[in-house]
N, C-alpha and C positions, 0 to 999 in steps of 0.2 A: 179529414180531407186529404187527394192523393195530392204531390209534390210535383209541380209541373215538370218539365224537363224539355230542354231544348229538341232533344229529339222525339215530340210529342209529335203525332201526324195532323193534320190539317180535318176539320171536318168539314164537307162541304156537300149543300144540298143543290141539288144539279136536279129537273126532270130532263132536260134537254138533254141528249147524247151528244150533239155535236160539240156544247158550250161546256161538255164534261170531258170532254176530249181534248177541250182546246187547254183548258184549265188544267189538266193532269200532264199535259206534253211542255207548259210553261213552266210550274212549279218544278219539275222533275231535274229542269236543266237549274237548279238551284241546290238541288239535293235534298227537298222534302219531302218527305212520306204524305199522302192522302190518301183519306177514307172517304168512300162517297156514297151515297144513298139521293135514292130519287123520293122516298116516303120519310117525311120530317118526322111519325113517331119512330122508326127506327134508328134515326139520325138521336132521337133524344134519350133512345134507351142507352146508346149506347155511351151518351155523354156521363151516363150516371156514375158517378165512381170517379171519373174523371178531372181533372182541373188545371185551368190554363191554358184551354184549346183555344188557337184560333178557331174559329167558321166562320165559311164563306158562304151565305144562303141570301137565294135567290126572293123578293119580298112576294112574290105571287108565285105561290105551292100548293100542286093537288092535297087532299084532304084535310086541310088547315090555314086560317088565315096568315099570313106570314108573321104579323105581330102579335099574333097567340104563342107563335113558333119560338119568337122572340125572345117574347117575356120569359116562356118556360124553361129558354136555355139559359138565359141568364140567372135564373133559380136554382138552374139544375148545378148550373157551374158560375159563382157569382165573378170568377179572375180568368173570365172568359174574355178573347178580342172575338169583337162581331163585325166580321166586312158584309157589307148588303149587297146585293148586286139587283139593278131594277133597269127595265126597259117600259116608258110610257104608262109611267105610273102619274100617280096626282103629289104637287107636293104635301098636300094636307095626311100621306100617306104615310110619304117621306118625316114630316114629322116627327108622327106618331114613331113611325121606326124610332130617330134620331133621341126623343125620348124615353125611348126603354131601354137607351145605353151602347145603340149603335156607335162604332168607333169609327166606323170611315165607309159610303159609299162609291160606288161602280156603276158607271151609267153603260149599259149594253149600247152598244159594240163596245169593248174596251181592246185597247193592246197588251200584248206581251210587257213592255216596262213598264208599264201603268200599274198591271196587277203586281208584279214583283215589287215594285218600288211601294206600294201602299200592304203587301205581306212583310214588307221589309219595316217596315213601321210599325206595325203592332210586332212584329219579334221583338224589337227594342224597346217597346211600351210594354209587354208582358216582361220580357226582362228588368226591365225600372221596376216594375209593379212587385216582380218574386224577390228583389234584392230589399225593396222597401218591405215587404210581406216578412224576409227572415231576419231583418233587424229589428222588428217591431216584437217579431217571437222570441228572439235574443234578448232584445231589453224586458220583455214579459218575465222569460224564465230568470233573469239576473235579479229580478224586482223580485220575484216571489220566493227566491233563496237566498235571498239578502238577509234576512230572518236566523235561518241556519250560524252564517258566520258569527254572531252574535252570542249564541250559547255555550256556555263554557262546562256545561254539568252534561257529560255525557248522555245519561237517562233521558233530560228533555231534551238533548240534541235528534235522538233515536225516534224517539214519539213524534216529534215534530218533521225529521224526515220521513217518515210515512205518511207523515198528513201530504205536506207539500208536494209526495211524488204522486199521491190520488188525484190533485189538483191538475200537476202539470201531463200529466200522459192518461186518455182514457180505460178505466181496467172496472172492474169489479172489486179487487181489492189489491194493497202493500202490505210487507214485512219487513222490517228488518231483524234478522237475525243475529244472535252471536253464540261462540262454539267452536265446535268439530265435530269429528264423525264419532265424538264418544260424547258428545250431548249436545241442543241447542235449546236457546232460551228465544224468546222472541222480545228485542227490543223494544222494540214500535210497530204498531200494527193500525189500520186502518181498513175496516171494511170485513173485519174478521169476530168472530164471538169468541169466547174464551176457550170452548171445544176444540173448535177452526183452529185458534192459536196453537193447540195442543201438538192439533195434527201436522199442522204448516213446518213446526220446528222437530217433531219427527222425519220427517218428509227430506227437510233441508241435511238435516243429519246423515241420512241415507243418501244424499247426491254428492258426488264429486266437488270437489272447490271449487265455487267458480274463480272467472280469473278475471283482472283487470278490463281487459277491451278484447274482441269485440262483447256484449253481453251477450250470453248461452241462454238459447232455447230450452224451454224444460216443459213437462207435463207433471199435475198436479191434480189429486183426487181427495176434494175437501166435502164433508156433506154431504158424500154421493155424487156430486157433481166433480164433473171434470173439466179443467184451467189448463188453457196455455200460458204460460207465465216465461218469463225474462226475468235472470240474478244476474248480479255483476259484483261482484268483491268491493266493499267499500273503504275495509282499514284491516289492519293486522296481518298475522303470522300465521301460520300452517298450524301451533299451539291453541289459538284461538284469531278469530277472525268472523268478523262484521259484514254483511249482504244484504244487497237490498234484494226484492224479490216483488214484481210486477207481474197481476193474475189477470186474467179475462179468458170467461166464459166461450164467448163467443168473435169472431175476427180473429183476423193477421195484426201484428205488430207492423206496425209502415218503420220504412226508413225514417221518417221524422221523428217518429217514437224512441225508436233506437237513439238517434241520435240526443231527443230529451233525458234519455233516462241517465245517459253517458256526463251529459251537461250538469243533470244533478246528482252523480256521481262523484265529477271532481269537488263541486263546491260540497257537497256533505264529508269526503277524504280529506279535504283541506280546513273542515270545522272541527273534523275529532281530530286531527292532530294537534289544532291548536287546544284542544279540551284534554288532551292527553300530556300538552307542555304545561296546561294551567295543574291540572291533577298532581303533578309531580312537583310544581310549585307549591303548589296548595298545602304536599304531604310532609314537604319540608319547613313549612311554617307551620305545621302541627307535632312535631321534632321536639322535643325537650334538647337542648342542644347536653345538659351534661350525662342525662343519664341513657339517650337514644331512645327514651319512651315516649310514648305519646304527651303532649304537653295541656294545660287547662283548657284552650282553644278547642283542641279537639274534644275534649270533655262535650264541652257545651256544646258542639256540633252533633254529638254522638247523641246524647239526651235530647236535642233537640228531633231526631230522628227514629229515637229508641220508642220515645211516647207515642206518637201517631202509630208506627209498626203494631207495639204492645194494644192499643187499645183497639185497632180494628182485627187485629186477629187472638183476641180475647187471650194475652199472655202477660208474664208478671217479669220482673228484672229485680234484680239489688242492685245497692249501691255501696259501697264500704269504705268509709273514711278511715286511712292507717296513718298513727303518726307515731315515728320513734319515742319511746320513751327514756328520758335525761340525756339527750343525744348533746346538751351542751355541753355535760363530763365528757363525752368522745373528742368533742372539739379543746375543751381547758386540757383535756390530759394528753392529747397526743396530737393537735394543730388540727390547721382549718384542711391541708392537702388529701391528712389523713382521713378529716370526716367525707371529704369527699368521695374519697374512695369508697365510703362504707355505705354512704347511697349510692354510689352505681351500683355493687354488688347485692346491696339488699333491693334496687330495682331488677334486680337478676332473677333474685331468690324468690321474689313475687311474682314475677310474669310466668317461671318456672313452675308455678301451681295452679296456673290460669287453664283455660281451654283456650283454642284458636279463636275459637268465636268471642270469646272474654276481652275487654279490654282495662288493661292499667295503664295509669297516667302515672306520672311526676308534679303535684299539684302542687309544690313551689315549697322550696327548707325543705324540712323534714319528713310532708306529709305526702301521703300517695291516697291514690283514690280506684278502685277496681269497678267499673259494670258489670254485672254478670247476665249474662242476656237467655231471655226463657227461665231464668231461676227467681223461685218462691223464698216465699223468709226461709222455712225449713233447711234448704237447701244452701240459702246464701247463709247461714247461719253456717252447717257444716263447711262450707269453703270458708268465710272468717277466722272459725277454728282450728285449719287446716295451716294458712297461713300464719295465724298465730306462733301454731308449735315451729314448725318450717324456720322460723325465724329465731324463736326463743334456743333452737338447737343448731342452729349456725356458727358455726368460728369464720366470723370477720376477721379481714386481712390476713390471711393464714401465712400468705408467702412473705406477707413482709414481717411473719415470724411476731405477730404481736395478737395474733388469735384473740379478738374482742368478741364478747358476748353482749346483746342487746335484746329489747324487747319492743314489743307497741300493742299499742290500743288502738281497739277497733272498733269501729261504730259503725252500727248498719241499720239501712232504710230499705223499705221494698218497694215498687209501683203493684197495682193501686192504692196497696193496704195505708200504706204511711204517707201517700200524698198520690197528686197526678197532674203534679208540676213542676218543674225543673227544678226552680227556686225553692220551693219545701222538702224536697225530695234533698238537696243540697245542704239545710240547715240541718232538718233533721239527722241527718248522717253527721254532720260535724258537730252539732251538741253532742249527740250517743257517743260520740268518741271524748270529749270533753268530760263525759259522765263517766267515761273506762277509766281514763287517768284521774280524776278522783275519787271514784272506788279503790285505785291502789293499781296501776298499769297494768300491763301483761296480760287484759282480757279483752271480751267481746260484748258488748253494750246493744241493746234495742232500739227503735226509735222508738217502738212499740211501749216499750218499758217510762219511756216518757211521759207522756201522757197517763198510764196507770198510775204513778206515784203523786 
């Protein structure tokens, strides 16, 4: 629906010439535009689109009953003022008018301050009516992204801003993006299939950045079909950065739109930042504070996340419990400073054999714990025995000149093979390492082997 505007012209249905005369030389001296028509369907066509008009119509009009006229304007336009204007009518007419939501009659002959002064009344009721109309759209859109502020995990903040901006602005479909012009992903989408999504974040890649305000017009070719769409920057940097992205088929964007999409712009900029102070929070409560590795917390974060990924897209992980072996001779022979030292560096000398995608922890003393993500036993097997030697062939503390040699046992579980739950997937890796060091340390133990014997 259009946006009223004080400089909205007056509609007004006049057959008479004189009484449209008189009508257009009074208003004028007030400074309003009117549009006049002597045939009410014309007057009605052209109210369509429109909203907020005064009209001034006359209750007895060639080709139409007047309260036909009536009704279908204020259908056509429901934040319409209706002035009547009637000469020797019946009141049971009057009525009927006053019921379909007339705001104020004019008995013919009227004067000059008579019509101004009751045109002067519905400006200030249609004005009440548009300030009550954009607080009520205000508190709407404040209520339905009240939601947003709430979400502290990026992912659902993403997904759930494209829901809510389908909700608040009419489109065919949202996106949100994230990237640059050397890739994008699509956040959150709404109203897109997986293909769509493909193209959407091609698409975005290939266009210029949008920028804060005002939001950029763009065209868009999904499906064969072609979107006018509206992006607006919603968080980050030239390196990567976040867009919303509002599509439709068919229609203009109104200034109202624009302005909603602005509205839920800020509050979505103001929900990832807090989701970006929490993330940063979050990464340093999963900090091993001595050794800078990932600590047990994140362990369980990461298997809680690894299993669901692994089991719908049909892939396998290890898991590898390492714990030093007679690390309490390090600590009797040469202090607790020294053994300190010898787990940071041996959390050095493991991450150092990792992949990126790999994670190791610091799972508390001595022991360390590796995920290897996408790797089968075979595999997690050769990385166990990799970190093995890597370590068995290390001189600890070198600069403080006392070049110590250690070893560890390692114990390894797979997903699905050795379990497909946190908790099992857990023990079984720490027994198999319990098994290495009684075997005689310095090796690499099964879970698998577990259960065989």
């Amino acid at each position: 629906m259009a946006t009223p505007s004080a400089l909205s012209p007056l509609c007004i249905i006049e057959d008479d010439a004189g009484y449209r005369k008189q009508v257009r030389d009074i208003l004028s001296t007030e400074g309003l535009a009117t549009e006049f028509f002597s045939d009410p369907e014309a007057a009605l066509e052209w109210l369509r689109g429109r909203s907020g008009i005064i009209i001034i119509a006359d209750l007895i009009m060639p080709g139409m009953p007047g309260v036909q006229f009536l009704q279908e304007a204020r259908q056509t336009d429901p934040l319409g003022q209706v002035i009547v204007t009637a000469r020797n009518v019946s009141v049971e007419l009057l009525v009927r008018a006053l019921r379909v939501g007339v705001g104020d009659v004019l008995l013919k002959p009227f004067g000059p301050n008579e019509l101004i002064l009751t045109v002067r009344r519905c400006l200030r009721r249609r004005e009440s009516i548009e300030k009550d109309r954009v607080l009520r759209s205000h508190l709407d859109l404040l209520e339905r992204t009240r939601s947003l502020t709430a979400l502290l995990e990026p992912d659902q903040l993403y997904r759930r801003a494209a829901e809510v901006a389908s909700q608040i602005v009419a489109c065919d479909f949202t996106a949100v993006t994230a990237g640059n012009a050397e890739g994008m992903e699509i956040a959150g989408a709404s109203g897109l299939d997986p293909d769509m999504q493909k193209t959407m974040a091609a698409a975005a890649a290939a266009s210029p950045p949008p920028s804060l305000a005002p939001p950029e017009k763009r065209a868009v070719t999904l499906a064969g079909r072609r979107f006018k769409c509206v992006s607006v920057l919603l968080y980050g940097a030239a390196h990567r950065f976040h867009a919303l992205w509002v599509g439709r088929a068919s229609g203009e964007f109104t200034s109202e739109d624009l302005l909603r999409i602005v509205f839920l712009r800020d509050q979505i900029a103001f929900a990832a930042e807090n989701a970006e102070r929490f993330k940063d929070v979050q990464a340093l409560s999963f900090v091993d504070d001595l050794t800078g590795l990932h600590n047990d917390r994140y362990l369980n974060t990461v298997i809680d996340r690894e299993i669901p990924r692994s089991q719908a897209n049909g892939l396998e992980f290890g898991l590898l419990f390492i714990d030093i072996d007679r690390f309490k001779s390090v600590v009797d022979a040469h202090g607790h400073l020294a053994a300190r030292k010898v787990l940071i560096e041996l959390g050095r000398v493991l991450k150092a054999a990792l992949r990126e995608s790999d994670v190791m922890v610091h799972y508390g003393g001595d022991e360390f714990t590796a995920l290897l993500t996408g790797t089968g036993r075979d595999n997690s097997i050769r990385v166990a025995e990799r970190l093995r030697e890597r370590v068995a062939s290390h001189e600890f503390l070198a600069r403080e000149r006392l070049s110590l040699r250690t070893s560890v046992s390692i114990g390894v579980a797979c997903f699905p093979s050795d379990g497909t739950t946190k908790q099992t997937l857990l023990d079984y890796a720490d027994k198999a390492m319990f098994k290495a060091k009684s075997r005689g340390r310095n090796m690499v133990y099964l879970a698998s082997e577990l259960t065989a014997e």
